[in-house]
C-alpha positions as semicolon CSV with decimal commas, in nm:
position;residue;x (nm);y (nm);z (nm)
1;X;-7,277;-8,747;-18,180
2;X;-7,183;-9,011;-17,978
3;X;-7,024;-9,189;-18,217
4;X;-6,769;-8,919;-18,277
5;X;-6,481;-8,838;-18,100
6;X;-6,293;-8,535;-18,218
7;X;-5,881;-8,554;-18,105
8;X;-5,544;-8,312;-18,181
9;X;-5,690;-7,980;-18,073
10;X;-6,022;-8,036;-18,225
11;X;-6,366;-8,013;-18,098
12;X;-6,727;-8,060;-18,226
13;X;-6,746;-7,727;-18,221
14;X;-6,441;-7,691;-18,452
15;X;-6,520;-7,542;-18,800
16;X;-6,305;-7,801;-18,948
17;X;-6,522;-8,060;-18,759
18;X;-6,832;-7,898;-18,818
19;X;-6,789;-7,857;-19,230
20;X;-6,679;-8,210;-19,257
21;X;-6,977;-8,323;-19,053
22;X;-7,210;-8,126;-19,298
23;X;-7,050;-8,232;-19,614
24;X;-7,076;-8,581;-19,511
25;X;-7,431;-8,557;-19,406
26;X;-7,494;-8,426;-19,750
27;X;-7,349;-8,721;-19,900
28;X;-7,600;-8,987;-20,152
29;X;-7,621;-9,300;-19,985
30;X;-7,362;-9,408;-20,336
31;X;-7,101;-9,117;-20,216
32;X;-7,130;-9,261;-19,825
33;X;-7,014;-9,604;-19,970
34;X;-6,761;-9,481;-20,195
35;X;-6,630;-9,246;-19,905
36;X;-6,650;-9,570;-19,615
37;X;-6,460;-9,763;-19,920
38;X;-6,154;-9,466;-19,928
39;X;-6,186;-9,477;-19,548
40;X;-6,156;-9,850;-19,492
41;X;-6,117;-10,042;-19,766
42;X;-6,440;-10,202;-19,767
43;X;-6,802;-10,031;-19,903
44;X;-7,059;-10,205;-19,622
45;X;-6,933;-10,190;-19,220
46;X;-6,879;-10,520;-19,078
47;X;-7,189;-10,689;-18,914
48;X;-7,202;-10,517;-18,570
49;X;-7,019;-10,213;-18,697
50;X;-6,692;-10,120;-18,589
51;X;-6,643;-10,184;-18,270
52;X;-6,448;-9,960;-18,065
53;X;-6,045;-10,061;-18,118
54;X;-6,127;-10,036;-18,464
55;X;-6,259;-9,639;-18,484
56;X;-6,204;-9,471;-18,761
57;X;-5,933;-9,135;-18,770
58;X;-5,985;-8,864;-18,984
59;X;-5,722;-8,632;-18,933
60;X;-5,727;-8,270;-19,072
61;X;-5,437;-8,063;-19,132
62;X;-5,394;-7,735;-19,303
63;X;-5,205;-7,730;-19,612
64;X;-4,920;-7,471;-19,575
């Protein structure tokens, strides 16, 4: 979990966190590339991986 940073009033501990964390682990190694391509454009990280000014955001907001 070091890897993960969670930011706007979320935790690890958040549900939101937590269920996106799950679903993701539950992922086929096709749906992990398909979901890194969404994320960032590209389907393989970058040799080295992304470094840190590069981290990824995943914001999550309630629909009202």
């Amino acid at each position: 979990m070091d890897s993960i940073k969670a930011d706007h009033g979320y935790n690890l501990d958040s549900k939101n966190v937590r269920n996106l964390l799950q679903t993701m682990s539950e992922l086929s190694l096709p749906q992990r590339r398909d979901f890194l391509q969404f994320v960032t454009g590209s389907p393989k990280l970058p040799i080295g991986g992304i470094i840190y000014s590069a981290l990824i955001s995943i914001d999550i907001r309630e629909l009202r």
